[in-house]
N, C-alpha and C positions, 0 to 999 in steps of 0.2 A: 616409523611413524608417518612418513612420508605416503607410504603408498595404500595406509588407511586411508586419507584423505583423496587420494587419485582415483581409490576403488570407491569411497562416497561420492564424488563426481561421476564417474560413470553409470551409480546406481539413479544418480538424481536426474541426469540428462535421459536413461531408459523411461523413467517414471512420467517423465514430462512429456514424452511424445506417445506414451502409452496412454495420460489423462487424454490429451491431443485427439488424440484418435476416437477415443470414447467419445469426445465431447462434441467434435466439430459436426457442422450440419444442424445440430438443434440449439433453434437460437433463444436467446432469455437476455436476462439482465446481467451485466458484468457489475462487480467490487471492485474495491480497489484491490490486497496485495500486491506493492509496486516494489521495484526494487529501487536502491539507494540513491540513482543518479537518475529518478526520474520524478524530482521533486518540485516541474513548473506547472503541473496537471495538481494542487493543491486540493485540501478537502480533506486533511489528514484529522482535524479537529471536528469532523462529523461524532452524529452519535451514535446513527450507525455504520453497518460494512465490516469486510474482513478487514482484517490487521493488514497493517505492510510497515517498511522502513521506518516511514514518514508519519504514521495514525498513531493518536492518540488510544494510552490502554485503558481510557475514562470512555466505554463505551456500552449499549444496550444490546443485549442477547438477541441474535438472528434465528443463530442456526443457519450456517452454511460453508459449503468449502470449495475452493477453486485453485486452477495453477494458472500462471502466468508466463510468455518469457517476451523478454524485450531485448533489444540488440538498438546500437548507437550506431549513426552513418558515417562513413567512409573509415572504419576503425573496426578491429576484428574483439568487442567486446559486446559479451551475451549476458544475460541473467535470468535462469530458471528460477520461478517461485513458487513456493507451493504453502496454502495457507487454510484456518479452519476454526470457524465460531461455532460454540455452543455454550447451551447456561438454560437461566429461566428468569422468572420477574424479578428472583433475588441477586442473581450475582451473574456474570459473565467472564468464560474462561478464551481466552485465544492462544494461538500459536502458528509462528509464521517462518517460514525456513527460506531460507535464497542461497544460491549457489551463483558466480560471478566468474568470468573468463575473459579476459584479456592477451589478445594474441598465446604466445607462451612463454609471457613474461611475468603473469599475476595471476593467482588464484587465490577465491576467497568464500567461505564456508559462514553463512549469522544465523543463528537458530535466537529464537526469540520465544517467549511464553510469557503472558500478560493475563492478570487476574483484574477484574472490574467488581466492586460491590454496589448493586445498583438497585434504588427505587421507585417512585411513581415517576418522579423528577428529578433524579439526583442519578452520577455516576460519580465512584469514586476508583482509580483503579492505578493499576503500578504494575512494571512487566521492566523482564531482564535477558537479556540481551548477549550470546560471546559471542565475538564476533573472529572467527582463526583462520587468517591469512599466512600464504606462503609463495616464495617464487619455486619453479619445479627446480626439484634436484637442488637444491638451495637452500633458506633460510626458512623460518616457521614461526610466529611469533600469534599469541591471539591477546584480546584486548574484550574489558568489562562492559558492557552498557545500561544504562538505568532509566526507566521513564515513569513521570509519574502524573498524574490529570487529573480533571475535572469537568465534568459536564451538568451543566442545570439546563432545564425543557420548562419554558413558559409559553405556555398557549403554540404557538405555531413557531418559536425561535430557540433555537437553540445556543446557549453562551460558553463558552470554552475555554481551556488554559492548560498548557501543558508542559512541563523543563524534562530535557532530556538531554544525555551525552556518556560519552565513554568517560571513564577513567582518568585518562590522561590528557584530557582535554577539556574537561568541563562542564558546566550548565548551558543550554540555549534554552529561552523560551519559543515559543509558542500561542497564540492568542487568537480565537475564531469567533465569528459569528452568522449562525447559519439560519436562514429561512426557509421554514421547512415547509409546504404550499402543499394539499392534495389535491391541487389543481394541475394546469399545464407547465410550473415555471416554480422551481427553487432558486435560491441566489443564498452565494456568500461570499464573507468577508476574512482573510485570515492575514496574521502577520508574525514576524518572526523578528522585528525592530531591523531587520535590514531592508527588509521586502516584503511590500503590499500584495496580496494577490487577492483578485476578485474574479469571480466566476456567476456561471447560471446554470442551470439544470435544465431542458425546455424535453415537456414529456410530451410526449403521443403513445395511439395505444399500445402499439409492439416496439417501438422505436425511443427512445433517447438521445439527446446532444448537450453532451458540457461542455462548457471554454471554460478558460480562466487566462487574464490577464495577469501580468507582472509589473510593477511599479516600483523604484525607478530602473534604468538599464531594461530598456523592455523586452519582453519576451512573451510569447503564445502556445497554449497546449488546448487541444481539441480531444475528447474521448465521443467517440459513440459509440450505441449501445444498442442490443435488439433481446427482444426478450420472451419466452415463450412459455407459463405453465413456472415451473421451478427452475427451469434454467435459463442462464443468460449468457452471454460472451459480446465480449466489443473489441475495440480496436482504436488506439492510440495514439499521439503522436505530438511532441514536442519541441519548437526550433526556437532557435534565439538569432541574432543578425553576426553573433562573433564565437558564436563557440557552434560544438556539434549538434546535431539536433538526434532526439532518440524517437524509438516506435517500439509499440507493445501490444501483443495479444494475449486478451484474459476470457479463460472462461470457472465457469461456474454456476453449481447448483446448492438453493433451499433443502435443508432437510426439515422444517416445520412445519 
């Protein structure tokens, strides 16, 4: 069983330097698709964008798919992500894969598939989640995950809520509010009852820059973003004053 999951890691790390390759050089707008531990760059309760760990599965059909990989500093842990929206006015399908490494001590495998049934104004949507971790040559154990959301769009804002969690651990909420501007400047607000995060959007014509703040125990993540025609890619990066700080390159293209 073991070396099914060795050979899906290998397949998944070829796949990710093959999109790589594809991708780099033409710039566009990046998604999200983040992986697990890169949850100070908030925005998960948007309506739209690709899935990832952290997004709500109460979301509006795009049409698009990208890969990701981020690595954390001074620590030999990576995450390939590979993710992909389609639908139409009615309903919204996603599905979001990450593969995770740590030194050679952890590996870990989450595929995720999220259905959204959506209106003029309204999303309502639920996505499931295994998540099967194992140390090499050693143990193996995988674990359920469940989300489920809500999104209403009034005039330029969008209101959000979402509980998710594994099996053996629980519910967490979830709670965002987002302004959505077709000007130069979105902002929003999300929380989780532990931590505040607020953020901005601030657009130009090929270019993008998001912050987002963390409240209380502070902490800072910056994404920018270039974007060109149907495809985009950006670049990442998250630090706090007492733990490790991470970096991520995403890209991705429109297919609508």
């Amino acid at each position: 069983m073991l070396s099914v999951f060795l050979f899906a890691r290998r397949w998944l790390g070829c796949f990710g330097v093959l999109s790589a390759v594809l991708f780099l050089g033409v710039p566009g707008m990046a998604s999200e698709g983040r992986a697990s531990f890169t949850s100070l760059l908030s925005g998960g309760t948007s309506p739209k964008g690709l899935g990832g760990f952290h997004s709500s599965p109460a979301r509006f059909a795009e049409g698009a798919y990208g890969v990701s990989f981020y690595w954390m500093d001074d620590v030999d842990e990576i995450s390939w992500n590979l993710s992909l929206d389609f639908g139409s006015d009615a309903y919204r399908v996603g599905t979001f894969v990450s593969y995770q490494s740590m030194d050679s001590l952890y590996r870990n495998l989450y595929s995720e598939a999220s259905f959204a049934k959506t209106w003029a104004r309204l999303a309502v949507g639920m996505g499931y989640g295994i998540d099967m971790e194992w140390v090499p040559g050693d143990v193996f154990w995988t674990r359920h995950r469940f989300k489920w959301g809500a999104n209403y769009l009034w005039r330029q804002v969008s209101v959000s809520g979402m509980l998710s969690g594994f099996l053996d651990e629980g519910v967490s909420p979830v709670v965002g509010i987002h302004w959505i501007s077709d000007e130069s400047i979105s902002a929003f607000v999300e929380s989780d009852f532990d931590y505040l995060h607020v953020g901005a959007v601030f657009r130009w014509k090929f270019f993008d820059m998001t912050t987002c703040y963390r409240f209380p125990d502070f902490a800072v993540a910056v994404q920018l973003s270039v974007r060109w025609g149907r495809f985009g890619a950006s670049y990442e990066r998250g630090f706090h004053h007492n733990t490790l700080g991470w970096n991520g390159v995403h890209v991705s293209r429109w297919i609508r």
